[in-house]
C-alpha positions in Angstrom: 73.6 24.6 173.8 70.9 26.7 174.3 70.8 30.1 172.9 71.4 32.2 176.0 74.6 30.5 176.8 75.2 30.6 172.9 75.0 34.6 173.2 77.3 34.3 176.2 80.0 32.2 175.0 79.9 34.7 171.5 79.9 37.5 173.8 83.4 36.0 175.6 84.8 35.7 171.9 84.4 38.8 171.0 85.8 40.1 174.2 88.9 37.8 173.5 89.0 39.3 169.5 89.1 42.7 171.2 92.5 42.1 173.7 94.1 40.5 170.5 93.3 44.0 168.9 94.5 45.7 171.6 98.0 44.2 171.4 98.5 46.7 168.4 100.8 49.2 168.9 98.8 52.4 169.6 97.3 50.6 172.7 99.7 48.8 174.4 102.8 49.5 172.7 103.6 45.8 172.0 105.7 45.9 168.6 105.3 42.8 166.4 107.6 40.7 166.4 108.3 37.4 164.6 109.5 34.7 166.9 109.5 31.2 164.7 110.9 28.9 167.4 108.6 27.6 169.7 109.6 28.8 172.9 109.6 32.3 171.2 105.9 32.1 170.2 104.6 31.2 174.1 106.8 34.0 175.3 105.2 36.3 173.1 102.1 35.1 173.4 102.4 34.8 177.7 103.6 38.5 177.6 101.0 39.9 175.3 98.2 38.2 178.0 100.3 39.8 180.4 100.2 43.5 179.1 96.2 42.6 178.3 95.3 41.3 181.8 97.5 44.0 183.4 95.2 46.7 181.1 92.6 44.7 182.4 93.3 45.7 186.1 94.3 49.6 184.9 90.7 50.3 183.4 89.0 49.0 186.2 90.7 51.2 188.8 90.4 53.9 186.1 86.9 53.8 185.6 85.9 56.9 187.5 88.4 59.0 185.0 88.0 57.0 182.0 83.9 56.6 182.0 81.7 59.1 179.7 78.3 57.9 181.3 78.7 59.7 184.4 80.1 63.0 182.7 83.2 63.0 185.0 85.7 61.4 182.6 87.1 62.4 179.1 90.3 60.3 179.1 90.5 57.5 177.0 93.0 54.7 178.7 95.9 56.2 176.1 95.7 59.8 176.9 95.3 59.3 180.9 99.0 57.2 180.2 100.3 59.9 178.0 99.3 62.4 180.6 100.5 60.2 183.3 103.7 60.3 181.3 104.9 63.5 181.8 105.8 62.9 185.4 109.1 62.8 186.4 112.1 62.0 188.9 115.3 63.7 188.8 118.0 63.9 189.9 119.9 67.5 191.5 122.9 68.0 191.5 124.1 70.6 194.2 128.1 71.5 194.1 130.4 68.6 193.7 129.2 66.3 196.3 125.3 66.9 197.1 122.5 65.1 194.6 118.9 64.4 195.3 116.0 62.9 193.4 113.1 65.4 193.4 109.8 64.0 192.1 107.5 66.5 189.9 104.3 67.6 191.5 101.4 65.6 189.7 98.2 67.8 188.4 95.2 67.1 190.5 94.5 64.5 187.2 97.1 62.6 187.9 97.4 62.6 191.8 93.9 61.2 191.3 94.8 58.8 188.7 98.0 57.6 191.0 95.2 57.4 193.8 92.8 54.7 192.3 96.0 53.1 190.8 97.5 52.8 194.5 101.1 54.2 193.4 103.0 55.8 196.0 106.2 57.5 194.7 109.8 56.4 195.8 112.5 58.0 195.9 
């Protein structure tokens, strides 16, 4: 091997070491869990590649709001979420028989995080 593609292959380790990391809970949210059967253990394991490889996708789309080298972001992955949380549907109730859903207006933040994310809102 020679020592570029030594550096390479490290490089791709550490990157792996660092999604394992990220299956902690103040990233993805992913509690631990102790699964002893078999089955159990490539279940976990499938959904926690899952969560990583869909974080994966998220961050790229993100970037613009997300990177620090180009001044324009100051939103780590976590926070934008948390932001991103506070939007909401509900539901209003008008008199006995009327109801619709009425979405909450996103901050100009959020629209644009919804924007590179490609998420439309349904009622």
């Amino acid at each position: 091997m020679e020592a570029e593609e030594a550096v390479a292959a490290y490089k791709r380790l550490s990157e792996v070491e660092r999604a394992f990391r990220a299956y902690k809970p103040q990233d993805l949210k992913v509690r631990p869990v102790h699964p002893w059967r078999e089955d159990r253990v490539r279940t976990h394991v499938f959904l926690c590649t899952l969560a990583y490889c869909v974080e994966w996708h998220m961050k790229r789309r993100l970037e613009p709001l997300l990177s620090r080298e180009n001044g324009s972001g100051d939103h780590s992955l976590p926070t934008l979420l948390d932001d991103l949380a506070t939007l909401t549907k509900n539901t209003v109730r008008v008199g006995e028989h009327i109801t619709f859903d009425q979405i909450s207006r996103p901050t100009d933040l959020q629209q644009r995080a919804l924007d590179l994310l490609d998420v439309r809102p349904r009622l």
